[in-house]
N, C-alpha and C positions, 0 to 999 in steps of 0.2 A: 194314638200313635203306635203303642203297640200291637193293638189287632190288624193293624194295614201292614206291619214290619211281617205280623204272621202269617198274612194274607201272602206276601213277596216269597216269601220260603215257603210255603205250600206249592206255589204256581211253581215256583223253580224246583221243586223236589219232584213234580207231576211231570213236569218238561224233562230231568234227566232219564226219567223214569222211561218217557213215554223213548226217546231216543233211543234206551239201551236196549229194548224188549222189541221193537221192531226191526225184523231181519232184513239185510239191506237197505236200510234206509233212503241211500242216496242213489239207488237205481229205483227204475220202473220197473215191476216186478213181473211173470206172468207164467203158466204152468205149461211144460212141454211132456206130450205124454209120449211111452213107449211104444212105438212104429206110427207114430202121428205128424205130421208137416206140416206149421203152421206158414201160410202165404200170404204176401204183399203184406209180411211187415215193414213198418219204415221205421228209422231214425234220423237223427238231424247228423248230418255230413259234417260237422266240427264238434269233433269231441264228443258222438252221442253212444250212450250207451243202453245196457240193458242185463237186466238179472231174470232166467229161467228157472224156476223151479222142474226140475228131475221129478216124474212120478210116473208109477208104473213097472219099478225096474225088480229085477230078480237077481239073487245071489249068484254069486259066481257066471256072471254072463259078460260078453263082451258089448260094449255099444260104441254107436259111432252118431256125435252131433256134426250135422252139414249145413254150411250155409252156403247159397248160389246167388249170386245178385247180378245185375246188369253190367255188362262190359262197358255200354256208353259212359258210366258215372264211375271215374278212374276214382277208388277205394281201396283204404285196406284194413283189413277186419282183424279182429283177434279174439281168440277163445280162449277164457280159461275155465278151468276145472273149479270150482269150491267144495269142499267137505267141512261140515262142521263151520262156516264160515272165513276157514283160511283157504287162502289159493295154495293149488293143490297144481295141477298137472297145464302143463300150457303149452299153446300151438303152435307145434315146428313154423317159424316164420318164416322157414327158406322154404318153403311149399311153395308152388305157385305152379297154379294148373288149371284153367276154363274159368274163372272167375267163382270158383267154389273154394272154401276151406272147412277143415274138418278135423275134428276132435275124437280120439280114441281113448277108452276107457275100460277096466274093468271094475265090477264092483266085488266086492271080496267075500262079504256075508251079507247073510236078510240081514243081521244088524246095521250095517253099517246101511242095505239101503231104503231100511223102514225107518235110519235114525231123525229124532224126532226136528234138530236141524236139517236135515234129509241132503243133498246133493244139488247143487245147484251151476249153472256155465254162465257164466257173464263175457258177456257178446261186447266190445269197442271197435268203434270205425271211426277213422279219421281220412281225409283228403289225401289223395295221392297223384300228383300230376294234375293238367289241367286239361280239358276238353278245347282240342286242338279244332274244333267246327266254328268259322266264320259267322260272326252275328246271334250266337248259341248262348244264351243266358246258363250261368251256374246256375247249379243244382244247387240248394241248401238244403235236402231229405235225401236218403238214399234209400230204395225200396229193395226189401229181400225175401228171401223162404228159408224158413228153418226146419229141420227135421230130425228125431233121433231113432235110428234100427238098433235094431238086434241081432247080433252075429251069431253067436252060438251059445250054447248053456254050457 
């Protein structure tokens, strides 16, 4: 009775363990490098989200994360900034401009963008309006491109 009580607090000490040491846990994760565009990503059109790992980036530079997605699939997206794992900087929501949004930043030191939490954008879409076409099945994925430049040093 006792080694199976220890057995329970092992597995539950492994599980908080395993929880707290993995960044992001509750997004899908994936690396966006600097002047790279990742194309025809998708995510699920209710509530889908997604966490970018930042790499590649240089001290005191400017950058700009973009996303473009299709006009047909009425959406609307949102960026935010992560540092360190807290949100950090977030996407003017009064933008609206060709079905792109876009995220400005700079980074301050190599410290901060070789820190070993590094910098990360977490990407949300959610449904916006509905597709006004006759006989036109909902979307449930909406496909995108993502991209991050470099402005100036």
């Amino acid at each position: 009775m006792l080694e199976l009580r220890n057995r329970e607090c092992y597995f539950l000490l492994c599980l908080i363990v395993f929880i707290i040491t993995v960044p992001c846990y509750s997004h899908e994760s994936l690396i966006l490098y600097a002047g790279k565009e990742l194309w025809k990503e998708t995510l699920p059109l209710q509530s889908g989200s997604r966490v970018y790992k930042l790499e590649g980036l240089k001290s005191n530079s400017w950058y700009e994360v973009k996303i473009s997605y299709p006009a047909s699939i009425p959406a609307l997206f949102s960026l935010q900034l992560l540092r360190n794992g807290v949100t950090g900087l977030k996407l003017n929501q009064m933008r609206r401009l060709l079905n792109t949004e876009k995220l400005i930043f700079k980074t301050e030191s190599l410290e901060e963008a070789h820190n070993k939490d590094g910098l990360y954008v977490l990407v949300n879409v959610e449904p916006e309006g509905i597709v006004a076409i006759p006989n036109f099945k909902e979307q449930s994925f909406v496909i995108y491109n993502i991209g991050k430049l470099c402005y100036f040093y």
